[in-house]
N, C-alpha and C positions, 0 to 999 in steps of 0.2 A: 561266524567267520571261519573258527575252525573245520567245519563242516563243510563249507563252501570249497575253503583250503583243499582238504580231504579228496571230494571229488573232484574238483580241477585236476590234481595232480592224476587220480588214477586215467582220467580221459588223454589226459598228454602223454600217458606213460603207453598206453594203448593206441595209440598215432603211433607213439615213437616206436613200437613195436612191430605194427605193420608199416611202418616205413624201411624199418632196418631189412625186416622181410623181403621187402620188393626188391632196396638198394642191392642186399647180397647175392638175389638170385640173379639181378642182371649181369651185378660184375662177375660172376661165374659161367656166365655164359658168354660172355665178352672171354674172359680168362679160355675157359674151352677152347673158343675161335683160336686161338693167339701157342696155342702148344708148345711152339718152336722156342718161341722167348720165357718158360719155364727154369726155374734154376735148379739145378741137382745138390748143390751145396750151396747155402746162404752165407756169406764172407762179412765175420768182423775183425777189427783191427784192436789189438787193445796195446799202447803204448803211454807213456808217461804217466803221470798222477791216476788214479781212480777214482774218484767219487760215489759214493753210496747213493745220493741223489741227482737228477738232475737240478744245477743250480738255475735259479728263476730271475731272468734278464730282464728288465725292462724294453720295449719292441726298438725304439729311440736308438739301442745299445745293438742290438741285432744288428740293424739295418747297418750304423757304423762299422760295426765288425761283422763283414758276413763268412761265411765256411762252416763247414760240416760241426758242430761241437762235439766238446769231446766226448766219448761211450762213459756213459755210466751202469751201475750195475743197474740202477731203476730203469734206465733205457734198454739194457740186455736184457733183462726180466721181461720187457713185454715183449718185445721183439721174439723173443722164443717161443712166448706162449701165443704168437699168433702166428708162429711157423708151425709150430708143434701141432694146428690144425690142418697142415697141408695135408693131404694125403699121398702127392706124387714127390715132397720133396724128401731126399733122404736123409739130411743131416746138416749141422754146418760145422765152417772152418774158422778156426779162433788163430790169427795171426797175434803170436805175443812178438812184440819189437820193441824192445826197452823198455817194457812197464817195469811200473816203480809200485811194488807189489807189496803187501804186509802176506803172515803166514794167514794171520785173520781173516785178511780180504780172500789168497784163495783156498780156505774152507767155505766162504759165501759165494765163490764161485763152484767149487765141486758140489755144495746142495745145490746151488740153481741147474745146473748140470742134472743132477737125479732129477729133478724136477722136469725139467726138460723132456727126460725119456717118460717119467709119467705122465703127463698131459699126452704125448705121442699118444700113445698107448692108449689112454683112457678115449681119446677123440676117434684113433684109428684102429680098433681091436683088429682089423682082418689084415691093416697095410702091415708092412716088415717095420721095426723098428727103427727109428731115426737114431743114427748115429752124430758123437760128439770129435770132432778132427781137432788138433793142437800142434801149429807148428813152430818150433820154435829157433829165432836166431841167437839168442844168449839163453841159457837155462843157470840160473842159480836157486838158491831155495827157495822160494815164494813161487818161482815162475815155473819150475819143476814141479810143485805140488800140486798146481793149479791143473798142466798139462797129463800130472797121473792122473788126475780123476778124467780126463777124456779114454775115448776107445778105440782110437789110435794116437799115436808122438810119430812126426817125424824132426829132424832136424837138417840145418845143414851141413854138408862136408865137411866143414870146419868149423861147428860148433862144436865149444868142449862142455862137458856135463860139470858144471862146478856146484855142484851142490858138496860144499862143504862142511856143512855144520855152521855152529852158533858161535858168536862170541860178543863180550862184553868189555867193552875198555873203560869205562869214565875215569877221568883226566881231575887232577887235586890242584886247585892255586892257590893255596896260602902262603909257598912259597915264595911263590910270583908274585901276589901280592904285599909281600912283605917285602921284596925289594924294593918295590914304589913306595911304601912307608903306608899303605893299607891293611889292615884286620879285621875280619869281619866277627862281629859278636852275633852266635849262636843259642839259641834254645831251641827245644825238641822237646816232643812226651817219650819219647823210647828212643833205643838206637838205631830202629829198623826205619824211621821215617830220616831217612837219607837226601833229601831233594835240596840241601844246603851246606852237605858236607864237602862239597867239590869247592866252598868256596875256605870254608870254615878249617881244613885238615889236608896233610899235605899225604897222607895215604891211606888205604883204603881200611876201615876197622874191619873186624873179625864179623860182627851181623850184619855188612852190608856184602863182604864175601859172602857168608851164608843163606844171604835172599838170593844175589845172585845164581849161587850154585843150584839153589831152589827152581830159580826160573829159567835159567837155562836149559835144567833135567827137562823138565815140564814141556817147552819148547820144543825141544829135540824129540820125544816121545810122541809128541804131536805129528811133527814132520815125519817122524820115520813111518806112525800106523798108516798116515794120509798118503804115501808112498807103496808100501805094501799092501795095502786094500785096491788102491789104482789098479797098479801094476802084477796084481796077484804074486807078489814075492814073500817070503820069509823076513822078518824083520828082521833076522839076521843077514842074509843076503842085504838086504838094502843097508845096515851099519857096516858091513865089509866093502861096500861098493862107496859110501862114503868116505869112510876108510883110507880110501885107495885114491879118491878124486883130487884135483882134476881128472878125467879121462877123456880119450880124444873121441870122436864121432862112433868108430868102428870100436873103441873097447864099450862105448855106449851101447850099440845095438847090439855086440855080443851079448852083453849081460842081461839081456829084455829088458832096456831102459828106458829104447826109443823102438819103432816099428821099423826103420827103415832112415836113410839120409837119401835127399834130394834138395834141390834149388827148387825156389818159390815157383819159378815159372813152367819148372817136372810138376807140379799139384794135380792140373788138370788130368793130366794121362796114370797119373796113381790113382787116383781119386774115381775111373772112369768107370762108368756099370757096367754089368756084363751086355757086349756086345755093342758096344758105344767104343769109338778112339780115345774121347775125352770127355769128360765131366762139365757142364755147364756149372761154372762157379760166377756166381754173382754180389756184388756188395748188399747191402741189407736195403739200401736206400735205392737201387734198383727193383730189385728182388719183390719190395713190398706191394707193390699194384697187382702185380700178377698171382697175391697167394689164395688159396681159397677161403671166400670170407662168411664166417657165422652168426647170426645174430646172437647179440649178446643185449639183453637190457641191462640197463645199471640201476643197481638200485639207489632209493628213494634218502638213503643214510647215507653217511662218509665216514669214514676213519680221518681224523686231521694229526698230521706231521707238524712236530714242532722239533727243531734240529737245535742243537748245542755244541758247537764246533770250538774247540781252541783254548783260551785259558781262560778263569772266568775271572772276571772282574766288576768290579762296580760300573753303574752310570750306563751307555749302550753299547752294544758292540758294536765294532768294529775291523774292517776288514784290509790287509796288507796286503798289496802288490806283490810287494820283493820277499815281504818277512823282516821281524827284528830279532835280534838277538834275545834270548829268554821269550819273549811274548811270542816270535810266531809269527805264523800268518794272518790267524786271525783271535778274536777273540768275542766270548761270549758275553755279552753285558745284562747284570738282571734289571737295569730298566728294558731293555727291550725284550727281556725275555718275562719280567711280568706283563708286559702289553700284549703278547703274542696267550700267554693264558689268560690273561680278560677279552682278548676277540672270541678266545674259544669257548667260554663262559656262555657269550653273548649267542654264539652260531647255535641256533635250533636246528643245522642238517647234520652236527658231528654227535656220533655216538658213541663214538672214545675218543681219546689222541693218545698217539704212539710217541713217545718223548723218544729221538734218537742223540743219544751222547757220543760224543768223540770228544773228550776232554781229560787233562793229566791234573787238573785240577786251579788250584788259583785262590783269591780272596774268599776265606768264611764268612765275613757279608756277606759280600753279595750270593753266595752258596745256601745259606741260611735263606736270604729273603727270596731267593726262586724255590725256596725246600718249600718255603709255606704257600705263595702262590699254588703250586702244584698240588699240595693238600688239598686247599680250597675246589680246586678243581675236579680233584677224585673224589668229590661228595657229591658231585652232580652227573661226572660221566667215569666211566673205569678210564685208568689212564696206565699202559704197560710202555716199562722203560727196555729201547736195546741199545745195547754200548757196542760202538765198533771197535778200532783196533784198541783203543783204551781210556777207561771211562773210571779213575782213580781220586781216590782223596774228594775235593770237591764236587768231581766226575760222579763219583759214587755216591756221596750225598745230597746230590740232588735226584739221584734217583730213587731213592727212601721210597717215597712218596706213592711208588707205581704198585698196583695189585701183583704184578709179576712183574722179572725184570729175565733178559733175556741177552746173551750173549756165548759169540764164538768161544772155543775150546784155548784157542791160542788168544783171546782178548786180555789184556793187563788189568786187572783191577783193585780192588782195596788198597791199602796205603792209608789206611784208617787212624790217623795220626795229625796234629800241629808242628808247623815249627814256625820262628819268627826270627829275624836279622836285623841286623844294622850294621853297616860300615864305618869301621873308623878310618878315617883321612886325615887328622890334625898331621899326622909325620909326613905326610905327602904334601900338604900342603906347604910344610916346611921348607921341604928341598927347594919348591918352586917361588919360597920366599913371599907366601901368602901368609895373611896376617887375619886372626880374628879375634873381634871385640865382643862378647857377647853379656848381653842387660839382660834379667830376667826377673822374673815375680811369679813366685808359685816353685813350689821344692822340687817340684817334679815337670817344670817345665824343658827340659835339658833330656826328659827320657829319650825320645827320638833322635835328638840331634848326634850329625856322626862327627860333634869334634871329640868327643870324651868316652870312654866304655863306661858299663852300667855299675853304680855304686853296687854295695851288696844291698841295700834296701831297694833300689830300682829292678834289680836283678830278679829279688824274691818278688816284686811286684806283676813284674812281666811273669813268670813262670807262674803264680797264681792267677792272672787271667789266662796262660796259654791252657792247665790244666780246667779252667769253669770252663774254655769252648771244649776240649779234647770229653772230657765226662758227659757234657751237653751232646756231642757227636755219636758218642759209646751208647748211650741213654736211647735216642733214635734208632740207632743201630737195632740194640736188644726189642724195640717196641714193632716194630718194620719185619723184624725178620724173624721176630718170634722166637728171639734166644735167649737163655740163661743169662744174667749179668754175670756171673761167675764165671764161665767160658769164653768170655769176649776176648779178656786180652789176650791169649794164646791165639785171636781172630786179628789182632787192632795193632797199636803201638808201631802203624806205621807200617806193616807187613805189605808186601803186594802178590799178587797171587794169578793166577793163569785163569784163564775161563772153568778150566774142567776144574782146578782146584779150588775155585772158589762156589764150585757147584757141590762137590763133597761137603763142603764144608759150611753151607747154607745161607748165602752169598750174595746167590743168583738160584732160580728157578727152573732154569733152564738152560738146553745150547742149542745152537740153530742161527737162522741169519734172520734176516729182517724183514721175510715173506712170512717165517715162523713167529717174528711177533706179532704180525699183523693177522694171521691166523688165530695167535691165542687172545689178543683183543677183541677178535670179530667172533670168538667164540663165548668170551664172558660178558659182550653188548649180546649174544641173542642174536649175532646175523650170519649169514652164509660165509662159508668160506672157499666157495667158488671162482674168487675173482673179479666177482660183480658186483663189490663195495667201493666203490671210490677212494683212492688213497689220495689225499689233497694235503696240500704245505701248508698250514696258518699262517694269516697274514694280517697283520693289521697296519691303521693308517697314522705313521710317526704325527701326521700333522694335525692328528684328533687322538689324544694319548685318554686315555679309558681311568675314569677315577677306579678307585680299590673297591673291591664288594664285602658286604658285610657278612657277616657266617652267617646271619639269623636270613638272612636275600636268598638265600642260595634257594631255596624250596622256590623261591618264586621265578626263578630264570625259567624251571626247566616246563615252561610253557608248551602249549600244545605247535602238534602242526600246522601250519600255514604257509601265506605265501610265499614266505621267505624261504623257505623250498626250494622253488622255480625259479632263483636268482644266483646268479652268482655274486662272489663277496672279490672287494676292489682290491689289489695287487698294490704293496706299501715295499718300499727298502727302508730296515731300520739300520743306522748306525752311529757311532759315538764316540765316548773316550774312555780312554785306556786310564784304570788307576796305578797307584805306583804297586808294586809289589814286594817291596822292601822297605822300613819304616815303619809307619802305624798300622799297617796291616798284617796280623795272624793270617798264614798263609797254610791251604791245603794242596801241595803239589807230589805229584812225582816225581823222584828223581831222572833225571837225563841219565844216559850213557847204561843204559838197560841193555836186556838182550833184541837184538836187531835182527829179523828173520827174511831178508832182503837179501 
């Protein structure tokens, strides 16, 4: 059957190769015909949220909501890389209009940018290089760093360059809470793990200054080299021009900040070739029919994505509209995040998966029980983790797990630490003249409950289970990352750390974005890193949930090829419920009110 398998697939693969053949040469010669409607710059728009991925609609949901969706970076990724084959186009134009930017995200936009002029290049050695255009109506940090790494800035008349620097406020209510007749009872393994002293302390200690000051530096360093490399300045020049900002349009382009000021609708006659009035600019979704097209086969493996967004929690995730307070938008659930690693178990065409985290952390359950899924899983296929803007505390210890782990320079990470809470209300409830009876059996059945704080024996109690997970975690850590037990805690106790610092400091493996993990995955599966690996989302079907596999199975999944090959796998939305995250859960979170690079 394997055998059968085998050649089936290579006869389909050789169709599909002279079919791409034929399809590309016609529409090239169609394109030929058609000259006039060529674009000279390809037009996108990048405003509001950004997404790393395209997120995956059901058609049902499309058809309700139709319009353009929003640009992702996995949507700009290709889009460039099948511009970058044109040979008559020159460039394109990146409108930033109110994106809501991290520093992280544009560092993953300045490599896709390099990348960009490579592929030119490498497709078109004899054409001129294709250049990157950035214009911008508001410029502050995020969106200024994004527009240095292009090779030209313009702005408007009246945009001011507010690239001001960093800063960190997080806000204490225990004062606040103590008017209401609230308290919240706190444990921690150190004092660096902070992510509940905003409720617990009415200002700021001395080691949550000191991380701070830590991340801030680190932050700013980033931004300033991402500035002076763009822009070929002095890092001193760019701290003196920070320095000095706001500035208005013209102290901008004095200072080689921006190329020039114009209004959006001056682009075309800047932008225009030699010997042309104007420049044919076209949106992308125009633009696309007419570009020149290569065959490309894809190969016969996949790289499968499995995303972790939000704060993790028990049971499944689930996704907010609006957002809540604390939880977010959304949330990762390890039921559905072990379902999404037993499809991938199952899938005979993935030859890794690329774990992408965006999470400050959440429940050590549930962190724990996707730590081991994911094991399970790197025994059958390599699995490399990338964190995007910050991947902390449980964030980070679900990524154990990945043979490499990979993330941005300005990514937030570690926070290597426990802490656990409880509120007390009996005073508040007083004021409002509530009244409790409480019956009980069992000494310790009253530890959770918020009318009482914790005896001293409940106390020593809690802090001996916080320290079995916190050691438990450290234990992983040293085994994962290959380090001394001895050296951890000057690593651990809660610290959080930058991407480049936590690469010094053996952390993370690497820095890069998330075409760079998918490279170093496709390079320790053994497959090309061309572009012609399939990068696919894991999916599984909530309504057929996958029992658990056993360690001694796992040799038997990784079956040969077959038909399951030539199929595609069915398209599932998981979602669920939210645990509490105060009470009986040990929690791994980041603190709020970090440095903010927006």
């Amino acid at each position: 059957m394997n055998f059968i398998g085998r050649g089936l697939n290579r006869v389909l693969r050789g169709i599909s190769l002279l079919w791409q053949v034929c399809a590309c040469g016609l529409a090239n010669l169609v394109r030929r015909l058609s000259k006039g409607s060529w674009a000279d710059y390809v037009l996108f728009e990048l405003s509001g949220t950004l997404l790393e991925r395209t997120p995956q609609r059901p058609r049902f949901l499309s058809l309700l909501t139709p319009g353009k969706p929003a640009l992702t970076v996995e949507a700009l990724h290709d889009a460039l890389r099948n511009i970058a084959g044109d040979p008559d186009v020159r460039g394109v134009l990146i409108l930033v209009k109110g994106a809501q930017l991290s520093l992280a995200q544009a560092q993953t936009l300045s490599d896709l940018f390099d990348r960009f002029r490579g592929w030119s290049s490498e497709l078109n050695p004899r054409a001129a290089g294709k250049e990157v255009v950035v214009y911008l109506e508001s410029c502050g940090n995020a969106e200024y760093a994004v527009a240095a790494a292009a090779d030209r800035v313009y702005i408007s008349p009246l945009t001011d360059w507010t690239v001001l620097g960093l800063r960190a406020e997080p806000v204490f209510l225990a004062d606040t809470l103590r008017r209401i007749g609230v308290k919240a009872e706190v444990v921690k393994v150190a004092p660096w793990k902070t992510a509940l002293d905003n409720l617990a302390r009415s200002e700021m200690s001395d080691a949550h200054r000191e991380q701070l000051e830590r991340l801030l530096g680190g932050l700013f360093e980033e931004m300033v080299a991402a500035i002076s490399k763009g822009r070929e300045m002095d890092e001193e020049q760019v701290r003196a021009a920070i320095d000095r900002a706001p500035l208005n349009a013209s102290e901008t382009v004095e200072l080689g900040l921006a190329d020039g000021t114009v209004y959006e609708d001056q682009l075309t006659a800047t932008l225009a070739p030699t010997g042309k009035d104007e420049a044919r600019i076209l949106p992308y979704e125009q633009a696309q029919g007419n570009l020149f097209r290569r065959p490309r086969l894809r190969h016969r493996k996949r790289i499968g994505v499995i995303s972790l967004s939000g704060m993790i929690t028990s049971g499944k995730s689930r996704r907010f509209p609006s957002g809540l307070p604390i939880v977010g938008k959304n949330t990762a659930g390890s039921t559905t995040v072990q379902q999404l690693v037993r499809a991938a178990l199952k899938d005979e065409r993935l030859a890794g998966v690329l774990l992408h985290i965006d999470s400050r952390g959440g429940s050590a359950l549930a962190s724990d029980l996707m730590w081991r899924e994911l094991t399970l899983l790197n025994r059958k296929i390599p699995v490399v983790a990338y964190m995007g803007d910050v991947a902390a505390s449980g964030g980070y210890y679900v990524a154990l797990p990945a043979q490499k782990i990979v993330c941005q320079p300005a990514t937030l990470t570690g926070s290597i630490g426990v802490v656990m809470a409880k509120l007390i209300t009996s005073e508040a409830e007083g004021k409002i003249g509530a009244k409790r009876f409480p019956v009980q059996r069992g000494e310790n059945a009253d530890i959770y409950a918020s009318d009482s704080p914790w005896s001293r024996e409940q106390r020593e109690k809690v802090e001996a289970l916080m320290d079995y997970t916190y050691q438990n975690f450290k234990r992983l850590v040293a085994d994962a990352r290959a380090l001394e037990p001895e050296s951890l805690e000057s690593l651990c106790g809660g610290r959080v750390w930058t991407g480049s610092q936590a690469l010094e400091r053996g952390l993370v493996d690497e820095t890069g974005d998330f075409a760079t993990a998918v490279d170093l995955l496709c390079d320790i599966a053994e497959l090309p890193t061309d572009g012609t690996v399939p990068v696919v989302q894991v999916k599984a079907d909530e309504k057929r949930p996958r029992p658990p596999v056993s360690e001694g199975s796992l040799d038997l999944l990784a079956a040969g090829e077959g038909f399951a090959e030539l199929t595609e796998a069915l398209l599932g939305v998981l979602q669920g419920d939210v645990s509490s995250l105060l009470g009986r859960e040990r929690v791994w979170m980041l603190a709020d009110g970090l440095p903010k690079s927006r």
